[in-house]
Structure formats: C-alpha cells, structure tokens
C-alpha positions as CSV (number, residue, x, y, z in Angstrom):
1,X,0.0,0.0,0.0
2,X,2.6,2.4,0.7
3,X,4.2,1.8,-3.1
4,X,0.8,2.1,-4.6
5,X,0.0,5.7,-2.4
6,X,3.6,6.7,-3.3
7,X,2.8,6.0,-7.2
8,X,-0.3,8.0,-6.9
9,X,1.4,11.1,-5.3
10,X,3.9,13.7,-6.5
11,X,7.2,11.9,-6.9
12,X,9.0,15.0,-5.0
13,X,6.7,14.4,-1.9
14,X,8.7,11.5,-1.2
15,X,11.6,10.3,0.5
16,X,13.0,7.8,-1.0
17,X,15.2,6.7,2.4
18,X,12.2,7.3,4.7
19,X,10.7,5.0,2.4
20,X,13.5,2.3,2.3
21,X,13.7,2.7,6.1
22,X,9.8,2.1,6.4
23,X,9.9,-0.8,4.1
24,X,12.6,-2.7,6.1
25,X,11.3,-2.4,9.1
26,X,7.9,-3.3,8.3
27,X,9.2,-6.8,6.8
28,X,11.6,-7.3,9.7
29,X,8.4,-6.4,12.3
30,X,6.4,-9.5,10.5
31,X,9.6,-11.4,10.3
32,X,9.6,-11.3,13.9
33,X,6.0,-11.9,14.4
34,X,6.5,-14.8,12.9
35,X,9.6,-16.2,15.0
36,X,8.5,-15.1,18.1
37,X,4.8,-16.6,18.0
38,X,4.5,-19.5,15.6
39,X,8.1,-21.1,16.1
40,X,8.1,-21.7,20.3
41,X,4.7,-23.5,19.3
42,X,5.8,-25.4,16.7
43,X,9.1,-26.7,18.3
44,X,6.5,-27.6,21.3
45,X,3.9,-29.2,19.4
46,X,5.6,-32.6,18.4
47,X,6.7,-33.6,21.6
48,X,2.9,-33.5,23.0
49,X,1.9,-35.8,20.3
50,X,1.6,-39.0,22.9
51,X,-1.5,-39.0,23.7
52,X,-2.6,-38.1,20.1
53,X,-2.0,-35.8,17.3
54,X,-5.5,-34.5,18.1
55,X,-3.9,-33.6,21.6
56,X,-1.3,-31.8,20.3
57,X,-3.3,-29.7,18.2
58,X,-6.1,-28.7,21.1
59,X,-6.2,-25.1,22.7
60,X,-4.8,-27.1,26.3
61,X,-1.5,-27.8,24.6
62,X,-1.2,-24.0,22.3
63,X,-2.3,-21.9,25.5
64,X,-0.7,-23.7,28.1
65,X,2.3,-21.3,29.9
C-alpha cells in the first residue's frame, strides 16, 4: 500500500530513504511476528503428540504457559 499511495502522489513528496527505512522495518516487524509466535509453538507441538496428534493440536496444549 505504501508503493501504490507513493505512485499516486507527486514523486518530489517522497523520501525515497524514509521509504526504504519504512519498508525494512515493516518486513523485519512481521519477520519477527512470525519467529517469536509460531516457532516456540511449533518446536513444542511434536513432543505433546503421545496421547494423540488431536492432543497436540487442542487449545490445552497452544495456551498452556
């Protein structure tokens, strides 16, 4: 969105280092979303399988601290 605003605006408005700055730490932020939430669960996941897969899967097993 903020390429497609950008194209729709006067060029001059623009910084293009703001911009690269912006851009970087945008996909940095969700790269770290990512790591920080999904990976802890997944690494967790497989070794609650025993009783079943359906256990490791439940909301007891994600939410757990």
């Amino acid at each position: 969105m903020l390429f497609c605003l950008r194209g729709l605006t006067d060029r001059a408005a623009w910084s293009d280092r703001l911009l690269r700055t912006m851009f970087w730490s945008l996909n940095i932020g969700l790269a770290l979303m990512v790591f920080v939430s999904l990976v802890p669960a997944g690494i967790y996941q497989p070794g609650q399988h025993y009783p079943g897969v359906w256990f490791a899967r439940s909301p007891e097993v994600i939410t757990r601290n």
